[in-house]
GUGU-883725 format. One record per residue (C-alpha): residue in one letter; x, y, z. Coordinates in steps of 0.2 Angstrom, whole numbers, plus 5000, padded with zeros to 4 digits. Example, Ala and Ser with C-alpha at 12.3 -4.5 7.8 and 13.67 -1.06 7.14 Angstrom:
A506249785039 S506849955036 
***
This chain:
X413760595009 X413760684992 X412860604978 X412760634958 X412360534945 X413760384943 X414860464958 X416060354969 X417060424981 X418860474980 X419860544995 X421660624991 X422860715004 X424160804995 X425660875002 X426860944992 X428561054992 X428461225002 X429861254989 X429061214972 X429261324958 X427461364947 X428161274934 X427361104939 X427661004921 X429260934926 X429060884943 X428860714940 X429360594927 X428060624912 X426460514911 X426460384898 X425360404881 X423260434886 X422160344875 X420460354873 X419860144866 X418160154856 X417560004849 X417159994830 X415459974825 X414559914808 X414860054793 X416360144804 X417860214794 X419460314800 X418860464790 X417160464797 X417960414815 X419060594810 X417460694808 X416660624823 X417960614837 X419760724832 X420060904836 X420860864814 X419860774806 X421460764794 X422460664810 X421560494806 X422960414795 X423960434814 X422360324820 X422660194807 X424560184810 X424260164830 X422960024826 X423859924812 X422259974801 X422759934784 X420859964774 X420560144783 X418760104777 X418559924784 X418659914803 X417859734809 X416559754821 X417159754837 X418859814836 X419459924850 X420460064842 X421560144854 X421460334851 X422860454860 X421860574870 X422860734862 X422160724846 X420160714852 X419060834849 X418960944866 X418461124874 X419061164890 X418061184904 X417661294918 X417661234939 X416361314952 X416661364970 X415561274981 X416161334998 X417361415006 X417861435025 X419161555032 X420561665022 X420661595004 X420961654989 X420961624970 X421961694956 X421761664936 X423161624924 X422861794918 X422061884932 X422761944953 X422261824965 X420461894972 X419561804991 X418761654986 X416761664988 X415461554983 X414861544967 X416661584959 X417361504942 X418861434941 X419561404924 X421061314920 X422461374924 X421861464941 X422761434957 X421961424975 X422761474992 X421961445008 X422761505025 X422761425041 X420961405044 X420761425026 X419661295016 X418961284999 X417761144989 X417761144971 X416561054958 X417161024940 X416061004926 X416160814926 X415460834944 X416860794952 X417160884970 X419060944976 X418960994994 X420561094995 X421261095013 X421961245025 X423961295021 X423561235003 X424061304985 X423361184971 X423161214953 X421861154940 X423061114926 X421661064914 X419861034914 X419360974898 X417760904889 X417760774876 X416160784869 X416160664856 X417060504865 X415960544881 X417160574895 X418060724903 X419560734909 X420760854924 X422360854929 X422860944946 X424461014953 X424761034971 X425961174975 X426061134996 X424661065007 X423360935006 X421660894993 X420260774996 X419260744980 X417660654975 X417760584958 X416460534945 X416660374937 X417560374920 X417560204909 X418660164894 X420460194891 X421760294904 X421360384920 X420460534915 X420960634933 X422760644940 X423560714953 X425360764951 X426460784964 X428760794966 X428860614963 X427560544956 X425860534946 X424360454950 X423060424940 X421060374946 X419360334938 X418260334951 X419460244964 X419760324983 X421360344990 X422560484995 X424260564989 X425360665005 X426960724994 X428260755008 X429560875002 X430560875020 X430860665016 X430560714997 X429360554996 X427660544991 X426760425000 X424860354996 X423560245003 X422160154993 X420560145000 X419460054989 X419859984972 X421659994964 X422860144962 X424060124948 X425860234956 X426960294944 X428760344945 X430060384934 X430560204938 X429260104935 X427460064940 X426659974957 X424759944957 X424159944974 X422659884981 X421359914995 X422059925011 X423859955007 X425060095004 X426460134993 X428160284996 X428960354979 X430660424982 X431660564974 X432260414964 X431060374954 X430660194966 X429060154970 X429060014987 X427759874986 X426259884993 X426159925011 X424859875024 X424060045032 X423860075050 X422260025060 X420760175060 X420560245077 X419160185087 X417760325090 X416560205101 X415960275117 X416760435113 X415460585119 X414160645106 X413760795118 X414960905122 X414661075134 X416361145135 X417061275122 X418561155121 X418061005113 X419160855116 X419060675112 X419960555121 X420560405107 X421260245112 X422960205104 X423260125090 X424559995090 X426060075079 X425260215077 X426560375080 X425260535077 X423560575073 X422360665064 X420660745065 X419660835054 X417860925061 X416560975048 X414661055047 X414360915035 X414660755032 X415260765015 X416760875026 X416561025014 X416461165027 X417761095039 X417761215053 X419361145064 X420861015059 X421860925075 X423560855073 X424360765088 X425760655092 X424660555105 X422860515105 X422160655112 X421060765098 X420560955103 X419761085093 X419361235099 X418261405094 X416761295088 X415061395087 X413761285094 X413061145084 X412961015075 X414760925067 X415660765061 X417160735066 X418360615056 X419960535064 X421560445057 X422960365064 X424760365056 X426160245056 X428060275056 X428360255038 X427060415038 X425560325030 X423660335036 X422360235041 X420560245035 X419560375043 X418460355055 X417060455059 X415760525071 X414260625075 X414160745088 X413360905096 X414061065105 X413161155117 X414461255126 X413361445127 X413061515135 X414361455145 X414261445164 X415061575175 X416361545185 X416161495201 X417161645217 X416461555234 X416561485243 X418261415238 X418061215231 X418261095246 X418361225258 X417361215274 X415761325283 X415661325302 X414161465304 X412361445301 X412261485283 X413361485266 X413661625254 X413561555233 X414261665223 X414961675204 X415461785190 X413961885183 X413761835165 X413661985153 X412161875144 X411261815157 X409661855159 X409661745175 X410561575181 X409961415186 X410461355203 X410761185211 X411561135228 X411660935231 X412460815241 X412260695228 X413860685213 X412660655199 X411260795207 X409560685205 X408860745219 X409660925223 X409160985239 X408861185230 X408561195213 X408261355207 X408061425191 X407661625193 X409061695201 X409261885195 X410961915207 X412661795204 X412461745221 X411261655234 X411361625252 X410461475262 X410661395280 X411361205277 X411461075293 X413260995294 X413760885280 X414760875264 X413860965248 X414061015229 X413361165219 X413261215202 X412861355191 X412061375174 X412061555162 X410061585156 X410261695141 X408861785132 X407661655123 X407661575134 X409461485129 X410061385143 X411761355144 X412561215149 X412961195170 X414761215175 X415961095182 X415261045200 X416061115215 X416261055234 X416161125251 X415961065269 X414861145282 X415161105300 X414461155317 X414961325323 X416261335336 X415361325351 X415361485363 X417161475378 X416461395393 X416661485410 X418361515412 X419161465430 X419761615440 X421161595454 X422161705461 X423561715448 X422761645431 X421061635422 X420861445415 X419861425402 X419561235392 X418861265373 X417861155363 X418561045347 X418860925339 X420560785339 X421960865329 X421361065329 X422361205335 X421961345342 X422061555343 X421361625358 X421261825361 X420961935375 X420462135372 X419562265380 X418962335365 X417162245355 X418762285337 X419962185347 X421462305343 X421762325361 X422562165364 X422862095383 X423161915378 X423461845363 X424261665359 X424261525348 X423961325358 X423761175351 X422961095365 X421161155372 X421761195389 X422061405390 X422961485403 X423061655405 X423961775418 X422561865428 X422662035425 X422962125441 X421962275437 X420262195435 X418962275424 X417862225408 X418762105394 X418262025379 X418661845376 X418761755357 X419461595350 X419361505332 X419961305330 X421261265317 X420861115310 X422160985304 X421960995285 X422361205289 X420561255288 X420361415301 X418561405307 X417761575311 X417961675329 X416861635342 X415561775344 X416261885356 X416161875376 X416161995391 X417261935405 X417162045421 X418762035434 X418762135451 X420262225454 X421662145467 X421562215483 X422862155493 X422862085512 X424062145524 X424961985521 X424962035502 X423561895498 X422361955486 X420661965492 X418961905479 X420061825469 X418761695465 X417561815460 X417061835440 X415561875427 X415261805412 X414061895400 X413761895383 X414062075371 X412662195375 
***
C-alpha cells in the first residue's frame, strides 16, 4: 500500500456525463458555506486573528459578526470561531504526475493539451484525458494521490494551501469516466477535498468510498467503504456509513442508505498463470448482475496495466508482459452499486510461449513401429524441451528431453495410450512454459494377408482385425498400385476375389477401418503369383490350385 505521513485511504470511482459541458460550477446544487473552526487561545484578538489567518487582514469584523463576538479584543479561551474558508489566507498550489500508462494527456487552463509524462505539473485548472488503455496517477501537495482511470477527463478545479490555519484543500471535477484517490487526513471544520459530479457533491477528510455519476440513468451513485460520507443534493443531505451505498437523482433526492453487494471470492484462484490469456474463473455472487476487475504492477493500483468488465463471473485480460501483478475484483448489484474489492497476487509466465503442436493429430492413433512429433518452429527458440507420457500429470515421462535443435522427434513406442508436450527454450536460457498436453494412441501394425485360397474361379483371402473394423483391399500389378485389378471395400474379413484368368505376378494390399473412423496404414506390399489357365478338352482348367506367395523383392 502507499504510505505518507497521517495518510488514510480513499478510493473514488467517478463517472460522469459523456455530454458535459467544461463549465463544471453548475453541475450540481452549490455546497454549503466551508469553515475553517480555530479555537481561541489566551491573548487572541479578531485583529491579530486578521493578521494571522485572512487573505484581508481588514475582513475580521465579518469574523466577529459570524461568531456573535461582541469585545473583538476579548475572545474566552476555548472558543471555536467558525471562520469561512474564502476569506483565509491562501496560495494555490501545484499537483505532480506520478505515473502514467497508455495514451494520456494533459492540458493547462492556459496551455494545449501535451502526452502526459512523469514528472509533469499540474496546476489548477489543468485537465487530464486518458484513452482506452490510458491511466494517470496524480499527487497533490497535501499528499494526496488521484489515480485517474482509462476513458477519463478530470479537472483539478482548485488546489490550494492555507498556511496559517494548517490544512489544504481540492476540489475535483469529473468530465466522463472514473478516479480512485488516496486522501490525507484533514481535521477541523468542512471536508477540505470534494468531488463534484451532475447530481451531487461529496465531501471527504480522510474517509474511503467511491462516486460513479451515471449520466445514461442521470444518477450518481456512491458507496462508503470505511468511515461516513456526508451526500449532498440540492434536496437535502444523507450521511452514509460503512458498508452501504447511496443514488442521487436528477432531482436533487438522495435514497437512504443502501447495503452494497457481497466482494467476489478470489480463494483458490490460480497465482501462476502460463497462457497469454489470463482468466479467472469467480464464483457468483448472489445479486450480483456484472463484474469488475482491475490488474496493476503495484499494489497501490497505480500502473494498472488491464481493466475487465463482465456481465458473468468470468474476468480475462489479455496482452500482459510477463510478471508479477495484483488483481482487484468487484461485484455489482442491480441498483448499479459495488462491493468492496477484493484482491489478489499473482505471476504470469506465458513466454516464451509453446509452439503449437502439427502431429500427430490429438487422439488420433499409430499402427507402425514408430511415431513422428512434430510442432511449429518457434522464431525464439533456441531449443524446445520435450516430454512423452502415459501419465495425465507427466511425473514419470517415459522421454524427457531437453535439447532438441529440430521441432520435431521420432521414437518407436509399444502399443498403448500416450501424451506429449512441448516447451519454447529461448536465449538465457528463458524457459517457457509447456503447452497444453496432447493425446495419441499407437497400436500394433496391421498384420501381413495370410495365404490366400486359390480355386479354380476365385482367390480367398481372410484378413486380420479387430471386432467392428472395415476394410479396403487392392489388387495391382504395379509396386504404385495405379494399375488396379481388384479393388473393394468389405466390412467383413473374409475377401473374395474373381481369379484372374491370365495368370501372372500381382500385388496384394489391405488397411482396417476402425469403428471410431480411424484408417490404419496399408499393409506392406505382397507378391501373389498365379499360372495362367490352360484349359482341358472338357474346358476344366488345369493347376488351378497352384500359387506363390512372396514378399517385394
Amino acid at each position: 500500500m502507499l504510505h505518507a505521513p497521517r495518510l488514510s485511504a480513499l478510493t473514488m470511482s467517478v463517472v460522469a456525463a459523456a455530454t458535459l459541458v467544461a463549465s463544471l460550477p453548475a453541475l450540481a446544487a452549490p455546497p454549503t458555506e466551508a469553515f475553517y473552526i480555530y479555537q481561541a487561545q489566551e491573548g487572541d484578538t479578531l485583529i491579530g486573528l486578521g493578521d494571522k489567518l485572512l487573505g484581508r487582514p481588514q475582513d475580521w469584523p465579518q469574523v466577529g459578526q459570524l461568531n456573535h463576538i461582541t469585545h473583538p479584543r476579548r475572545i474566552p479561551v476555548g472558543t471555536r470561531l467558525r471562520i469561512p474558508e474564502r476569506l483565509l489566507k491562501r496560495v494555490s498550489r501545484e499537483g505532480t504526475v506520478l505515473e502514467t500508462v497508455g495514451a494520456a494527456s494533459v492540458q493547462p487552463a492556459t496551455s494545449p493539451a501535451q502526452p502526459a509524462r512523469k514528472g509533469q505539473a499540474l496546476p489548477p485548472g489543468s485537465v487530464v484525458r486518458t484513452g482506452g488503455d490510458g491511466y494517470v496517477t496524480v499527487r497533490l501537495a497535501d499528499g494526496s494521490v488521484l489515480k485517474i482511470q482509462a476513458d477519463t477527463e478530470a479537472r483539478l478545479d482548485t488546489s490550494q494551501q492555507y498556511e496559517s490555519a494548517g490544512f489544504f484543500s481540492s476540489v475535483w471535477s469529473v468530465v466522463r469516466g472514473r478516479v480512485e484517490a488516496l486522501v490525507t487526513h484533514m481535521t477541523g471544520g468542512e471536508p477540505r477535498f470534494q468531488i463534484k459530479t451532475p447530481q451531487a457533491v461529496l465531501g471527504v477528510r480522510g474517509t474511503e468510498f467511491r462516486v460513479d455519476a451515471d449520466a445514461a440513468r442521470q444518477q450518481t451513485r456512491h458507496e462508503t467503504l470505511t468511515g461516513a460520507v456526508g451526500v449532498q443534493g440540492s434536496a437535502g443531505e444523507t450521511l452514509v456509513k460503512a458498508g452501504y451505498g447511496s443514488i442521487a437523482q436528477a432531482s436533487g433526492r438522495v435514497s437512504p442508505a443502501l447495503p452494497l453487494p457481497a466482494a467476489p471470492e478470489l480463494r483458490g484462484q490460480p497465482t501462476v498463470h502460463e497462457r497469454i490469456l489470463v482468466r479467472f474463473d469467480v464464483p457468483p455472487v448472489a445479486g450480483a448482475v456484472a463484474y469488475r476487475a482491475q490488474v496493476a504492477e503495484d499494489a497501490d493500483f497505480q500502473r494498472v496495466r488491464g481493466e475487465a468488465n463482465s456481465a458473468t463471473p468470468v474476468l480475462r485480460f489479455a496482452d500482459l508482459p510477463d510478471g508479477h501483478y495484483h488483481l482487484r475484483a468487484r461485484s455489482i448489484d442491480a441498483q448499479g452499486l459495488s462491493s468492496a474489492d477484493a484482491t489478489l497476487a499473482f505471476t504470469l509466465k506465458a513466454r516464451p510461449e509453446a509452439p503449437l503442436p502439427s502431429e500427430p493429430a490429438p487422439g488420433s492413433k499409430w499402427r507402425s513401429k514408430t511415431v513422428k512429433l512434430a510442432w511449429a518452429a518457434h522464431p525464439q527458440a533456441q531449443h524446445y524441451r520435450l516430454q512423452v507420457s502415459t501419465g495425465a500429470d507427466f511425473a514419470q515421462p517415459l522421454l524427457d528431453l531437453d535439447d532438441l535443435s529440430a521441432p520435431q522427434h521420432e521414437l518407436a513406442l509399444p502399443p498403448g495410450d500416450y501424451r506429449w508436450r512441448v516447451a519454447t527454450v529461448a536465449a538465457g536460457p528463458d524457459r517457457g512454459p509447456w503447452g497444453d498436453a496432447q493425446t495419441f494412441q499407437v497400436r500394433p501394425e496391421p498384420p501381413a494377408p495370410p495365404p490366400p485360397v486359390v480355386d479354380d474361379k476365385s482367390v480367398r483371402y481372410r484378413l486380420q482385425g479387430e471386432p467392428g473394423q472395415r476394410f479396403e483391399f487392392q489388387m495391382a500389378r504395379d509396386a504404385a498400385f495405379s494399375d488396379l485389378v481388384t479393388a473393394l471395400a468389405s466390412d467383413h474379413p473374409d475377401i473374395s476375389l474373381p481369379k484372374p484368368q491370365d495368370g501372372g505376378r500381382f500385388l496384394i494390399r489391405y488397411r482396417a477401418i476402425d469403428a471410431d473412423g480411424f484408417v490404419g496404414p496399408w499393409t506392406a506390399p505382397q507378391w501373389l503369383t498365379l499360372p495362367a489357365c490352360v484349359r482341358s478338352g472338357s474346358g476344366a482348367c488345369i493347376g488351378a490350385g497352384e500359387r506363390l506367395l512372396v514378399s517385394p523383392p
